[in-house]
PDB file of N, CA, C and O in Angstrom:
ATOM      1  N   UNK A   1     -46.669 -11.961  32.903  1.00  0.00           N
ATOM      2  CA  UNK A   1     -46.066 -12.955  32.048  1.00  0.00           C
ATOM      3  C   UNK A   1     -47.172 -13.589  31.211  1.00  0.00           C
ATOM      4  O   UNK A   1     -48.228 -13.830  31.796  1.00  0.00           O
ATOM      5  N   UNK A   2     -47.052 -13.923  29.772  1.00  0.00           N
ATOM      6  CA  UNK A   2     -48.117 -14.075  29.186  1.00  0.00           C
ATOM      7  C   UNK A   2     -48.198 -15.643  29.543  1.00  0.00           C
ATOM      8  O   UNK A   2     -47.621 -16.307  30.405  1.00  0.00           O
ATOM      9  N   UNK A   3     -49.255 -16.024  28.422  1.00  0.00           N
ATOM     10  CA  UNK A   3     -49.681 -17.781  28.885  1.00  0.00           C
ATOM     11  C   UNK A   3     -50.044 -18.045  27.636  1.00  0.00           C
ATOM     12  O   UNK A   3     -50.649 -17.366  26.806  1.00  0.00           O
ATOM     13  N   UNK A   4     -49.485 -19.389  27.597  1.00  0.00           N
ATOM     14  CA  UNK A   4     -49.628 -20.259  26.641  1.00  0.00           C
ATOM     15  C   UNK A   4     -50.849 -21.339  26.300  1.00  0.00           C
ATOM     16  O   UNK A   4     -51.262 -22.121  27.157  1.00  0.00           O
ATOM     17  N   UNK A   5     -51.144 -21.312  25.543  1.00  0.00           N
ATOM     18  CA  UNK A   5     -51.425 -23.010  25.376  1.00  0.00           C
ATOM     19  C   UNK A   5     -51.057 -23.508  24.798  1.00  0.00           C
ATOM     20  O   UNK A   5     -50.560 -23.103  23.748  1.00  0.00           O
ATOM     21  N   UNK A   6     -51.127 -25.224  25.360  1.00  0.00           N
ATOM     22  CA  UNK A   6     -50.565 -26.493  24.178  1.00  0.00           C
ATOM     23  C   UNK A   6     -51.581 -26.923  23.567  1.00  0.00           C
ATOM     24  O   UNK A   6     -52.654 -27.182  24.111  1.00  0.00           O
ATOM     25  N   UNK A   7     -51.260 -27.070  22.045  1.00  0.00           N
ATOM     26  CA  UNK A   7     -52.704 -27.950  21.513  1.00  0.00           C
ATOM     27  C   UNK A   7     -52.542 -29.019  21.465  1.00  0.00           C
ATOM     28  O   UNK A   7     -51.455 -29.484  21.806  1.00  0.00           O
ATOM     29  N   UNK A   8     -53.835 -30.028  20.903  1.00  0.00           N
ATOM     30  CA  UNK A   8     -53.514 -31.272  20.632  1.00  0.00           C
ATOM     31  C   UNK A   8     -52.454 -32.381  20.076  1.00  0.00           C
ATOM     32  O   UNK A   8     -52.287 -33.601  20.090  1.00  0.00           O
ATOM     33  N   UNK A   9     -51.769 -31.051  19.520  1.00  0.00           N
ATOM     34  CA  UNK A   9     -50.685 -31.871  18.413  1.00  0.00           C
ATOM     35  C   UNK A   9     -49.396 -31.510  18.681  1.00  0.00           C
ATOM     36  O   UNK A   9     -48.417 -31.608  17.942  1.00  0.00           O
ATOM     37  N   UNK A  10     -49.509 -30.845  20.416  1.00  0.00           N
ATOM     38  CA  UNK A  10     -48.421 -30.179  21.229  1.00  0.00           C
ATOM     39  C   UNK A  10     -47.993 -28.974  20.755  1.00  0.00           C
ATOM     40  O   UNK A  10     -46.992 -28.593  21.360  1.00  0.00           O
ATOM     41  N   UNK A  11     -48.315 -28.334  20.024  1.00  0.00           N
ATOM     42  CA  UNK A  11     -47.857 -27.123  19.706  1.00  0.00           C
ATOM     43  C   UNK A  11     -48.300 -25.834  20.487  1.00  0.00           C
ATOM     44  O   UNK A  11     -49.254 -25.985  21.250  1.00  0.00           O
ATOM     45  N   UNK A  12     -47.596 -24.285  20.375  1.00  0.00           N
ATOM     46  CA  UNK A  12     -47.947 -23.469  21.151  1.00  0.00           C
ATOM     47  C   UNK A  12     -47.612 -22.558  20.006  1.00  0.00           C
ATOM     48  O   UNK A  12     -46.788 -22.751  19.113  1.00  0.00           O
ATOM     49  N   UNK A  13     -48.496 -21.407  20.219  1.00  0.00           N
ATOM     50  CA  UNK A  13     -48.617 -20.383  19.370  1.00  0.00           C
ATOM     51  C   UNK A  13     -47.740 -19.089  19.486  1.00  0.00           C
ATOM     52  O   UNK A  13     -48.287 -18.448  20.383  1.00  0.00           O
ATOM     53  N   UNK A  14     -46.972 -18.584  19.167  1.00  0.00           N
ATOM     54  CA  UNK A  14     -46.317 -17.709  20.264  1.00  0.00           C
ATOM     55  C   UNK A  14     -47.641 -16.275  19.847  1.00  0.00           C
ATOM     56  O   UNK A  14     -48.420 -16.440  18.909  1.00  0.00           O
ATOM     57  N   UNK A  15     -47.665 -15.191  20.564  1.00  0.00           N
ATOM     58  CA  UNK A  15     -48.804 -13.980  20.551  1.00  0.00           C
ATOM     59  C   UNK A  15     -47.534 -13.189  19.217  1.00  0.00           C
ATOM     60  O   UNK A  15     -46.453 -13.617  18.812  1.00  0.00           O
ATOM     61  N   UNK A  16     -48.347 -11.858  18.854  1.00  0.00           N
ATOM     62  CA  UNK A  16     -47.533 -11.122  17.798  1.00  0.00           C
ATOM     63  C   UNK A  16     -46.624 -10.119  18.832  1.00  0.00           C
ATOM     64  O   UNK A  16     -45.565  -9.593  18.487  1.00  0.00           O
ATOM     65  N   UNK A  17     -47.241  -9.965  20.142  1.00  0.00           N
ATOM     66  CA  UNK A  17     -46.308  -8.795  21.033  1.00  0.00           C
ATOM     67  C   UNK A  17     -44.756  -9.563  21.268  1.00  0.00           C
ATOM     68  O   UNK A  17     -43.659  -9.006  21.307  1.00  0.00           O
ATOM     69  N   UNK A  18     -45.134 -11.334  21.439  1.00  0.00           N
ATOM     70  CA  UNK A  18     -43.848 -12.252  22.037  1.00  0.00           C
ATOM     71  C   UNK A  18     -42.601 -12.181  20.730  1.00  0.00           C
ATOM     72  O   UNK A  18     -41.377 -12.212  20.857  1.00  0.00           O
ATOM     73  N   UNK A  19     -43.369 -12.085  19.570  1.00  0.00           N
ATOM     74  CA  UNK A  19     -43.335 -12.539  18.441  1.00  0.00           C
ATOM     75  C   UNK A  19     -42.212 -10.630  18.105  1.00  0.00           C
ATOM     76  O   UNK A  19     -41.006 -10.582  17.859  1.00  0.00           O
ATOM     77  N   UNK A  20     -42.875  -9.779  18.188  1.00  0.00           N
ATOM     78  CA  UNK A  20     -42.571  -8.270  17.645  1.00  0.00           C
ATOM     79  C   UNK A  20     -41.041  -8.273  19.089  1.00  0.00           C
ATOM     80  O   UNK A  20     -40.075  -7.513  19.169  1.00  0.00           O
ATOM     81  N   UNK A  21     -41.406  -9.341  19.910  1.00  0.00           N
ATOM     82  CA  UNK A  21     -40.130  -9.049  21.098  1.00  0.00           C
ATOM     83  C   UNK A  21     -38.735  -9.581  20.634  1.00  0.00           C
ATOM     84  O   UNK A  21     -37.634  -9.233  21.060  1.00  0.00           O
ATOM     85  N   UNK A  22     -39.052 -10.583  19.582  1.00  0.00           N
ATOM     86  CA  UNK A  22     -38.172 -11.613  19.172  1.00  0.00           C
ATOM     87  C   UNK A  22     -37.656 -10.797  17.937  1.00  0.00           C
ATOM     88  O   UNK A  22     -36.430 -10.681  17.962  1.00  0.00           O
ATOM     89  N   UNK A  23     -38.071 -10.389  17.203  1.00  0.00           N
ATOM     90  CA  UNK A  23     -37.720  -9.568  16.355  1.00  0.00           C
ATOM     91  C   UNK A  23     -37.766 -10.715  15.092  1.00  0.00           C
ATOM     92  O   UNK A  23     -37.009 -11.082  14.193  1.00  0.00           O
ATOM     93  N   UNK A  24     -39.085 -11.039  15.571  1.00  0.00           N
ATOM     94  CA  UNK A  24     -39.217 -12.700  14.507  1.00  0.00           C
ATOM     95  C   UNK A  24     -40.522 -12.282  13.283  1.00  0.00           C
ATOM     96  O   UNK A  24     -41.588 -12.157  13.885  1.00  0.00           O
ATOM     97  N   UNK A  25     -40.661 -12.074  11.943  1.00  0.00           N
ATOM     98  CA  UNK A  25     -41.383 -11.848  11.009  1.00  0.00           C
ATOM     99  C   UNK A  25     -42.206 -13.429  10.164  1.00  0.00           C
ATOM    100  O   UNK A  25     -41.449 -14.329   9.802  1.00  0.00           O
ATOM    101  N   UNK A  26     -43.404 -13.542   9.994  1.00  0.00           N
ATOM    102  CA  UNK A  26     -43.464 -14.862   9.627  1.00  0.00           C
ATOM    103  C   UNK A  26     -42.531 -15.659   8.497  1.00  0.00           C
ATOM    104  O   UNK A  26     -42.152 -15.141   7.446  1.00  0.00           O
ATOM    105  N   UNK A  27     -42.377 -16.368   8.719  1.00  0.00           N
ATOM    106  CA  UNK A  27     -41.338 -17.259   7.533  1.00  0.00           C
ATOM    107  C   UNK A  27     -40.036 -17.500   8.340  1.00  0.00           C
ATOM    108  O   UNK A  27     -39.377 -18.514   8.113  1.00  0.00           O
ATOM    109  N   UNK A  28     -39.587 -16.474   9.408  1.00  0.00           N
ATOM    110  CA  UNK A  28     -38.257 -16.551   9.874  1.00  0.00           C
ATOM    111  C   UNK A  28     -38.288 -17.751  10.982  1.00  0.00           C
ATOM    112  O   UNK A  28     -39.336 -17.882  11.613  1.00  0.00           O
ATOM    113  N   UNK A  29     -37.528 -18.367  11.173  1.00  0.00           N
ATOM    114  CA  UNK A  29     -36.789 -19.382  12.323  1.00  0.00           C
ATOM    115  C   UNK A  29     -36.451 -19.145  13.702  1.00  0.00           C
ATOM    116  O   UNK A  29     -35.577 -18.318  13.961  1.00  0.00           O
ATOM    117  N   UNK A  30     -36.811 -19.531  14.260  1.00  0.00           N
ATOM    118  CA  UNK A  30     -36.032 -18.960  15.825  1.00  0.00           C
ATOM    119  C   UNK A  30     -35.190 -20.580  16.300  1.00  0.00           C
ATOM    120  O   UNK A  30     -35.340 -21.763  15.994  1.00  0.00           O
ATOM    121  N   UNK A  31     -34.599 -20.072  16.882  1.00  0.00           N
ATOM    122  CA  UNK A  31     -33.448 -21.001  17.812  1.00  0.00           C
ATOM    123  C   UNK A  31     -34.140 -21.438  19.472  1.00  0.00           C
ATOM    124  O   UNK A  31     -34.780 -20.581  20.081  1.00  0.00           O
ATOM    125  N   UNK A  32     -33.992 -22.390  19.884  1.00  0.00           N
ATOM    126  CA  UNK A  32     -34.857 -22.993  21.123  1.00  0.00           C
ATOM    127  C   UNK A  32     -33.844 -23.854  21.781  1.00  0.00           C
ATOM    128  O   UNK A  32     -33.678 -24.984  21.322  1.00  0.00           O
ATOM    129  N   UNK A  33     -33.127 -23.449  22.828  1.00  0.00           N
ATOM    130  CA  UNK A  33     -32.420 -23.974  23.826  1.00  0.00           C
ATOM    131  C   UNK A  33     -32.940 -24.858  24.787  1.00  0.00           C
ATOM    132  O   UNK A  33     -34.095 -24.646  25.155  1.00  0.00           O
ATOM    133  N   UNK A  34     -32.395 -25.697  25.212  1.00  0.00           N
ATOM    134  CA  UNK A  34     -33.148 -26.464  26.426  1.00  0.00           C
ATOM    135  C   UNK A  34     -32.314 -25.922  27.237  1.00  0.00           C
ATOM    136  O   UNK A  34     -31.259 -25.377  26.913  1.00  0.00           O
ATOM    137  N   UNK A  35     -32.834 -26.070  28.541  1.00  0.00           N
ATOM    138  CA  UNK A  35     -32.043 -25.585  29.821  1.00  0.00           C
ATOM    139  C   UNK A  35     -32.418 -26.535  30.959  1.00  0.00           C
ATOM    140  O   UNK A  35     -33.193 -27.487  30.878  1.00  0.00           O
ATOM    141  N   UNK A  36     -31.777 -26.142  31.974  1.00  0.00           N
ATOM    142  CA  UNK A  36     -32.112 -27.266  33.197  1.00  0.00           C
ATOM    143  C   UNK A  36     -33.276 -27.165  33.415  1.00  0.00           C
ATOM    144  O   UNK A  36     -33.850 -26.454  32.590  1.00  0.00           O
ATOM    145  N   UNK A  37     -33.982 -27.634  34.294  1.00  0.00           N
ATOM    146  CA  UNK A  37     -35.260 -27.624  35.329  1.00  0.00           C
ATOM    147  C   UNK A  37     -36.494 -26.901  34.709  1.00  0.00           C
ATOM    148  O   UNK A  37     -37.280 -25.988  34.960  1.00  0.00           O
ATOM    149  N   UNK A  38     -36.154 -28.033  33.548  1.00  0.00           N
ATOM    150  CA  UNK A  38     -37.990 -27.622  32.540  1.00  0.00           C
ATOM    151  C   UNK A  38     -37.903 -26.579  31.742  1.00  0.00           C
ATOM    152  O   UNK A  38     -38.816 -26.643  30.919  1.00  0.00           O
ATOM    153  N   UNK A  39     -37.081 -25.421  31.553  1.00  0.00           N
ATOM    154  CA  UNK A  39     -36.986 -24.294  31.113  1.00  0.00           C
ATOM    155  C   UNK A  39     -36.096 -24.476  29.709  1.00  0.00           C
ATOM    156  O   UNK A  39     -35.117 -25.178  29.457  1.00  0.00           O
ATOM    157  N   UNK A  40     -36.858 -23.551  28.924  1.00  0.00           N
ATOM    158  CA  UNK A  40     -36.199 -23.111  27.193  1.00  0.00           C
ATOM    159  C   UNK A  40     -35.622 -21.913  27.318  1.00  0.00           C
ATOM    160  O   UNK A  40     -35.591 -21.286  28.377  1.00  0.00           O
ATOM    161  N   UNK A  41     -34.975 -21.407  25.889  1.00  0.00           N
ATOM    162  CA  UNK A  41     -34.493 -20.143  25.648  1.00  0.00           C
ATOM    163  C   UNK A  41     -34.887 -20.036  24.679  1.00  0.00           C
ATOM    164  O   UNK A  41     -34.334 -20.800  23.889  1.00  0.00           O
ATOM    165  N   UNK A  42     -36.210 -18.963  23.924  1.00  0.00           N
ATOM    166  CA  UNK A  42     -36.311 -18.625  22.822  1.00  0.00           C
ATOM    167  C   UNK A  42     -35.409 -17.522  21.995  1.00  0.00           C
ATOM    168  O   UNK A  42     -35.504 -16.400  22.492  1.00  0.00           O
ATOM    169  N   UNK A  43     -34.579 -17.597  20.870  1.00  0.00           N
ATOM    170  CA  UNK A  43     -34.522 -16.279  20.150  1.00  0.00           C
ATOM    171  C   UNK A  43     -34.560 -16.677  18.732  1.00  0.00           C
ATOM    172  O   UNK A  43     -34.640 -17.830  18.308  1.00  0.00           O
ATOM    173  N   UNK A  44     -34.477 -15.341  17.897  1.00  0.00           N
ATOM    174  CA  UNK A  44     -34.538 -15.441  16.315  1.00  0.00           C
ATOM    175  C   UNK A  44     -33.515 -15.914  16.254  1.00  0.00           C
ATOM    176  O   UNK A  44     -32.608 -15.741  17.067  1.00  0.00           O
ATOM    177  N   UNK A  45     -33.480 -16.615  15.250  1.00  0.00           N
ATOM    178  CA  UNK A  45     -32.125 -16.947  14.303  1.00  0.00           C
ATOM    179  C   UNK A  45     -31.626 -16.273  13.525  1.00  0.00           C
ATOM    180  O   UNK A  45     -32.092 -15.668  12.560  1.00  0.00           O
ATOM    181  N   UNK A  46     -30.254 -16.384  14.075  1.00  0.00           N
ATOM    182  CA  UNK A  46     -29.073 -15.513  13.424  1.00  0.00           C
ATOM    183  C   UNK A  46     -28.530 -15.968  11.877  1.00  0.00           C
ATOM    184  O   UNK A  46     -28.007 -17.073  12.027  1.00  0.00           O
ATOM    185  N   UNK A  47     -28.486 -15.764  11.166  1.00  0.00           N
ATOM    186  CA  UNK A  47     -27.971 -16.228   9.887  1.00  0.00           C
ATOM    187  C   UNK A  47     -26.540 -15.952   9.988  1.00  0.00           C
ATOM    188  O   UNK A  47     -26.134 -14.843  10.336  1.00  0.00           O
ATOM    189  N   UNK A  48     -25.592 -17.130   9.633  1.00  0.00           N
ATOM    190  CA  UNK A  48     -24.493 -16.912   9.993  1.00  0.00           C
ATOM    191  C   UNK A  48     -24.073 -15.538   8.473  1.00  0.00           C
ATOM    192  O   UNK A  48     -24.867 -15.441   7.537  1.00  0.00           O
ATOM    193  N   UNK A  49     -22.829 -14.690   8.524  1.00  0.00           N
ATOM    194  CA  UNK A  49     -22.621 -13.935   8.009  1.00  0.00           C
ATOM    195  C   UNK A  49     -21.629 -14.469   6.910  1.00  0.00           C
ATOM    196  O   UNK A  49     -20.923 -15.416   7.259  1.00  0.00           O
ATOM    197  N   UNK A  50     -21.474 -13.969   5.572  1.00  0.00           N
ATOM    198  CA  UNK A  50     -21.098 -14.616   4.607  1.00  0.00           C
ATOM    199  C   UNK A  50     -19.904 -13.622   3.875  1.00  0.00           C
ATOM    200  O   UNK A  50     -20.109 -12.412   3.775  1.00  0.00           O
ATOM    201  N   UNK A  51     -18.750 -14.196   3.418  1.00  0.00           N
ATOM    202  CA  UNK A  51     -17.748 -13.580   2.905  1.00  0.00           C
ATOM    203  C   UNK A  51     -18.460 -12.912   2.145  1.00  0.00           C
ATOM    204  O   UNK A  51     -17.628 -12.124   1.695  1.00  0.00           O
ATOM    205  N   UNK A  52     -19.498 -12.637   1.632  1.00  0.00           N
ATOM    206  CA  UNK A  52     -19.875 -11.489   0.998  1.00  0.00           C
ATOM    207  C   UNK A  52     -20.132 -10.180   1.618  1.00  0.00           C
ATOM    208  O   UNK A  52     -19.753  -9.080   1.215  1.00  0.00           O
ATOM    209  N   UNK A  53     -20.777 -10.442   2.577  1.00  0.00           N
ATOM    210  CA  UNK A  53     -20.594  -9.292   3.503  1.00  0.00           C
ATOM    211  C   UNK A  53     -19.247  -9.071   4.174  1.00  0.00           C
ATOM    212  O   UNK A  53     -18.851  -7.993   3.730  1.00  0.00           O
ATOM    213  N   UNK A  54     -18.569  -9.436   4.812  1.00  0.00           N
ATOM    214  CA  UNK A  54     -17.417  -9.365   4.992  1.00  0.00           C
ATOM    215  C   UNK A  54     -16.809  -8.693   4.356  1.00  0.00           C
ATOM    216  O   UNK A  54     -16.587  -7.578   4.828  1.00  0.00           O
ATOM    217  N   UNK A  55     -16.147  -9.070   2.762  1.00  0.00           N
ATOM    218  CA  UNK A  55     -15.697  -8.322   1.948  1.00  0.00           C
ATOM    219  C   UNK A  55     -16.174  -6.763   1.645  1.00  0.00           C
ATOM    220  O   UNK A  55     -15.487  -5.808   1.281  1.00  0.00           O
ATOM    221  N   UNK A  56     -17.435  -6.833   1.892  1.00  0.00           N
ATOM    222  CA  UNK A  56     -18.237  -5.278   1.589  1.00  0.00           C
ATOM    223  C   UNK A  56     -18.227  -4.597   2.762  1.00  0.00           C
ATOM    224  O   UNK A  56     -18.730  -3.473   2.776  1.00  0.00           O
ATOM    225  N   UNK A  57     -17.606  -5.196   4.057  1.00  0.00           N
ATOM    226  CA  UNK A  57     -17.784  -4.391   5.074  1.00  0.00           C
ATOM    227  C   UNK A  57     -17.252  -3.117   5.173  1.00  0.00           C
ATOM    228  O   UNK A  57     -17.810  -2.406   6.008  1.00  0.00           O
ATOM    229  N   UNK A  58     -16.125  -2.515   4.421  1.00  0.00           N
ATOM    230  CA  UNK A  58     -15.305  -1.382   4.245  1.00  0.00           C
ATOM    231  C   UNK A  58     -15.195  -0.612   3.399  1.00  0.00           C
ATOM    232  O   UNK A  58     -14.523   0.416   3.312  1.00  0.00           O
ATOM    233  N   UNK A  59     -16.497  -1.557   2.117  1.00  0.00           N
ATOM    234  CA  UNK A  59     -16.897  -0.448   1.075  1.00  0.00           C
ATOM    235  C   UNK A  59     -17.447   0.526   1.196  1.00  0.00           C
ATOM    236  O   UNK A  59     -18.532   0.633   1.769  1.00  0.00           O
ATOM    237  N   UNK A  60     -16.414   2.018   0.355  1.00  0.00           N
ATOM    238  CA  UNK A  60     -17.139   3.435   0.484  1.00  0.00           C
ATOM    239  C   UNK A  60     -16.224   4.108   2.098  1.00  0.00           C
ATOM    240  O   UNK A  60     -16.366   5.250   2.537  1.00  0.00           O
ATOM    241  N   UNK A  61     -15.438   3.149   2.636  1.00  0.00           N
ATOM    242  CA  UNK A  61     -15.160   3.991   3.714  1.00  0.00           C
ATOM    243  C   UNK A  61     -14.079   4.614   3.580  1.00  0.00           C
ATOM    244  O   UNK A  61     -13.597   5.185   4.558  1.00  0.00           O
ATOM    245  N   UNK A  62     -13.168   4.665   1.779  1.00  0.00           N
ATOM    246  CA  UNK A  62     -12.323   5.234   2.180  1.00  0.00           C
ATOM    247  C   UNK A  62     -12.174   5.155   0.070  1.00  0.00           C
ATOM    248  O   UNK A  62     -12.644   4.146  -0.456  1.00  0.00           O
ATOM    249  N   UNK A  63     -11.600   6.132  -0.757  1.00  0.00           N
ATOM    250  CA  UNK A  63     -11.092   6.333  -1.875  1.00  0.00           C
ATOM    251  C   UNK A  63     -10.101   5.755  -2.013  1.00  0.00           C
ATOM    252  O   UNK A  63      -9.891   5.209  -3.096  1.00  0.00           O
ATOM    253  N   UNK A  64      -9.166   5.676  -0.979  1.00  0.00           N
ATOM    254  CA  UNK A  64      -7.814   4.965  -1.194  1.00  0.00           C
ATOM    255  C   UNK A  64      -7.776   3.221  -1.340  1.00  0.00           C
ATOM    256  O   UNK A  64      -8.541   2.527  -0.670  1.00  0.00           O
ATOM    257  N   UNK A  65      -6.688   2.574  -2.394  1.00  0.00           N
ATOM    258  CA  UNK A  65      -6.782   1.516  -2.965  1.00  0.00           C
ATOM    259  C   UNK A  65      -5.359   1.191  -1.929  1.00  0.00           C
ATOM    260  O   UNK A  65      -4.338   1.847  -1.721  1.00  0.00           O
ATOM    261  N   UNK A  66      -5.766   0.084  -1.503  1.00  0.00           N
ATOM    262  CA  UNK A  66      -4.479  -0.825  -0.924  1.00  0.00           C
ATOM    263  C   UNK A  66      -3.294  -1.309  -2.036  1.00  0.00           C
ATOM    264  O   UNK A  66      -3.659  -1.072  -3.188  1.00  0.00           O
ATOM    265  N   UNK A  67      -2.327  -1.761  -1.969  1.00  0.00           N
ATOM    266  CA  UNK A  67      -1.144  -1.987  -3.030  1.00  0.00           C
ATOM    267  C   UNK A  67      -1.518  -3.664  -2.579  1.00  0.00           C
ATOM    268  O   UNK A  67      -2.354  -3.725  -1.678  1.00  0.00           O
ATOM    269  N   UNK A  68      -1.066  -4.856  -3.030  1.00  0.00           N
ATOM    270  CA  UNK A  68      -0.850  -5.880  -2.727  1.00  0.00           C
ATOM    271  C   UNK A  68       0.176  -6.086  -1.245  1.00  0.00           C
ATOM    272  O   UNK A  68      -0.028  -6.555  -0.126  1.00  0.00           O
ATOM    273  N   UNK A  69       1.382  -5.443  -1.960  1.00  0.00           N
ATOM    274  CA  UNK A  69       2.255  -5.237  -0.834  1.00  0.00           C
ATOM    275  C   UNK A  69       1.789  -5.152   0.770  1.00  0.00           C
ATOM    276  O   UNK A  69       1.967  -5.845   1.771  1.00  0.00           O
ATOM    277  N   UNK A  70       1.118  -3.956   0.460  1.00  0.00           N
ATOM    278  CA  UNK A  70       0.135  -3.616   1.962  1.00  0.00           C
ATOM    279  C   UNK A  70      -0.576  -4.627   2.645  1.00  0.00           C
ATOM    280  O   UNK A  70      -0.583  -5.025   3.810  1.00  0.00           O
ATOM    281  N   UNK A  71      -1.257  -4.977   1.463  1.00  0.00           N
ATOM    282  CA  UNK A  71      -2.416  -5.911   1.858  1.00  0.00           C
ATOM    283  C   UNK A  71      -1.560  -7.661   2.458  1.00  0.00           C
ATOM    284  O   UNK A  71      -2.222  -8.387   3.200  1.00  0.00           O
ATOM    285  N   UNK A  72      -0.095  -8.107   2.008  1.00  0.00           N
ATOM    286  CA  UNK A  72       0.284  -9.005   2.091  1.00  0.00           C
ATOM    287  C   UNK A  72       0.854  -8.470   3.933  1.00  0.00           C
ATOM    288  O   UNK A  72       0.711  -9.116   4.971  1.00  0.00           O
ATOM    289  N   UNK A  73       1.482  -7.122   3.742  1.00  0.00           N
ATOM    290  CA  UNK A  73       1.990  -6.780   4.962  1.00  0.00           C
ATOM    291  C   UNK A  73       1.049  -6.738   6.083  1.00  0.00           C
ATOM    292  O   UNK A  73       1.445  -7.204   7.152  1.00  0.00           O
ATOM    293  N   UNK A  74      -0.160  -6.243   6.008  1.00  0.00           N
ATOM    294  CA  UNK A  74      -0.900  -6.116   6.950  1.00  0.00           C
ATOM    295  C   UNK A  74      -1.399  -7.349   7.576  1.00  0.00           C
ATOM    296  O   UNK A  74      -1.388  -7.555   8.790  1.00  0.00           O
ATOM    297  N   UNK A  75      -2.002  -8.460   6.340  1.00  0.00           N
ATOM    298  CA  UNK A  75      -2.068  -9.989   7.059  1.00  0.00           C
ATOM    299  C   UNK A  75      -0.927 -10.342   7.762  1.00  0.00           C
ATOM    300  O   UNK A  75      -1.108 -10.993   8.791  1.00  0.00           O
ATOM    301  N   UNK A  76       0.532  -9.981   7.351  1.00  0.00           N
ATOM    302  CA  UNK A  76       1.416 -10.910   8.189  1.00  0.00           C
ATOM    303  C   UNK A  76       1.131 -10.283   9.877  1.00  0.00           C
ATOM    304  O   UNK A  76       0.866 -10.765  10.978  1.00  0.00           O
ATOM    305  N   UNK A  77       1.418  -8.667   9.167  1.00  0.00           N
ATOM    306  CA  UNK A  77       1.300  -8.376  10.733  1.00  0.00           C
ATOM    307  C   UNK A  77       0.274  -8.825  11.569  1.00  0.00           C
ATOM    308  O   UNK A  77       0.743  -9.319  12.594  1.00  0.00           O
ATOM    309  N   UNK A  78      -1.545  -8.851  11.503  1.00  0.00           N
ATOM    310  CA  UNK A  78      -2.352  -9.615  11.960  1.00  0.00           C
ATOM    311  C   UNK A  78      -1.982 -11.066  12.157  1.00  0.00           C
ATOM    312  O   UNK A  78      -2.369 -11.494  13.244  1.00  0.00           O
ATOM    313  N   UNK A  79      -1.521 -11.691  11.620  1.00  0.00           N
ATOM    314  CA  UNK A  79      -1.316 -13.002  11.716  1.00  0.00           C
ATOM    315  C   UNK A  79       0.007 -13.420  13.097  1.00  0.00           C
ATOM    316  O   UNK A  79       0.151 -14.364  13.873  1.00  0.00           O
ATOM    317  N   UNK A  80       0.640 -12.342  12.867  1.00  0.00           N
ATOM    318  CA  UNK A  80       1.746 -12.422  14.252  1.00  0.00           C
ATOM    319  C   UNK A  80       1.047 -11.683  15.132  1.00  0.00           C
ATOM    320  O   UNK A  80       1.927 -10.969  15.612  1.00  0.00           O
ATOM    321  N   UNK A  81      -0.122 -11.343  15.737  1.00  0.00           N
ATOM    322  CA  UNK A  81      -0.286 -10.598  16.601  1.00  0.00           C
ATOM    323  C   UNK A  81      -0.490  -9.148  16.857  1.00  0.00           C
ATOM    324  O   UNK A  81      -1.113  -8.596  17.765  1.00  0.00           O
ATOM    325  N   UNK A  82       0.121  -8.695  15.936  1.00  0.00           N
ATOM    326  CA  UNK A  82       0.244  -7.266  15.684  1.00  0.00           C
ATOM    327  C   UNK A  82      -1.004  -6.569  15.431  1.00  0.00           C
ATOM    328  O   UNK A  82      -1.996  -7.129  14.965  1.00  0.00           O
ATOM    329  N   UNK A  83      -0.953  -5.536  15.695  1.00  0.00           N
ATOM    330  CA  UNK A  83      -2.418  -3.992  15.072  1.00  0.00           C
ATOM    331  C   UNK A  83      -2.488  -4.333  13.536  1.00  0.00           C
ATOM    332  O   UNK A  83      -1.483  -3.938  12.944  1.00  0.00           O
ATOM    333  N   UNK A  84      -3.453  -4.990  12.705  1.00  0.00           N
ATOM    334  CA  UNK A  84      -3.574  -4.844  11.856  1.00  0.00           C
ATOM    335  C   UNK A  84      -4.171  -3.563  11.328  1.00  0.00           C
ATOM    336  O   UNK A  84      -4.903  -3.047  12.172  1.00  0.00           O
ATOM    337  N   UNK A  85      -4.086  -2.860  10.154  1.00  0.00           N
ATOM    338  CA  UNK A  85      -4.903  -2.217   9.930  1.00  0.00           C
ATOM    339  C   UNK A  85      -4.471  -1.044  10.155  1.00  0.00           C
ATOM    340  O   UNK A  85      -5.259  -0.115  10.330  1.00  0.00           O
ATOM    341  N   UNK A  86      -2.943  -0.857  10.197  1.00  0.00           N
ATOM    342  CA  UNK A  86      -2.522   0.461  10.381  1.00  0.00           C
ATOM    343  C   UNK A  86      -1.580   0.598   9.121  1.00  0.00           C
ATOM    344  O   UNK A  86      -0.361   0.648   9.282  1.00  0.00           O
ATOM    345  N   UNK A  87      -2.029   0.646   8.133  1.00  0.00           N
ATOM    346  CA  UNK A  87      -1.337   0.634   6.576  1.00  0.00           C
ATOM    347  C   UNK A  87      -1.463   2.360   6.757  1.00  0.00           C
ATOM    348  O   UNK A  87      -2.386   3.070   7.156  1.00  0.00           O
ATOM    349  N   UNK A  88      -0.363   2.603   6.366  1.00  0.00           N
ATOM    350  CA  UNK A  88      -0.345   4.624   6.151  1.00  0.00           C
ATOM    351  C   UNK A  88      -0.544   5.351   5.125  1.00  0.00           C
ATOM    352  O   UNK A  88       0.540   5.555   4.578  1.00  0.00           O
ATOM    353  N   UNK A  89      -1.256   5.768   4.672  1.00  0.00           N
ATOM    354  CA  UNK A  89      -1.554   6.410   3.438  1.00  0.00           C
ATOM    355  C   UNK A  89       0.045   7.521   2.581  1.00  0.00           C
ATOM    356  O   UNK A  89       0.893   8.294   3.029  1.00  0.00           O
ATOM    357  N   UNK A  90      -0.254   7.040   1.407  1.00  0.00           N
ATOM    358  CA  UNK A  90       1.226   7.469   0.887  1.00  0.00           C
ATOM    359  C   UNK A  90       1.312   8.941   0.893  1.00  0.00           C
ATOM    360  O   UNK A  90       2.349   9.500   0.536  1.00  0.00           O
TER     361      UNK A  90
END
């Protein structure tokens, strides 16, 4: 287990192996949990994901264009519970 030090101004350095574990690059953020009985949780920070990606998640996976219709039918069905996402190709 590696070892730390604290400096004067309380800080700790993390090493580049702790650092290459985290999947952390300089400039990026990590997230720091407290936990019971003295103990943290280090990880990188997740960037939350943005209707932009979202929307692009299904680009290229398919030539076929949804109708409105479809697209209104398929939310209802998701929205009641149902298998979304089973629109049938004409």
């Amino acid at each position: 287990m590696p070892t730390l030090t604290v400096t004067s101004k309380g800080q700790v350095t993390l090493r580049k192996e702790l650092l290459g574990h985290l999947g952390v690059s300089p400039g990026q953020r990590v997230d720091v949990e407290v936990l019971p009985g003295g103990r943290i949780q280090i990880q990188a920070e997740r960037p939350p994901g943005t209707i932009e990606a979202f929307i692009g998640l299904l680009a290229g996976q398919t030539d076929r264009t949804a109708t409105l219709e479809e697209l209104d039918a398929a939310a209802a069905e998701g929205w009641a519970g149902g298998c979304a996402g089973t629109v049938q190709a004409p």
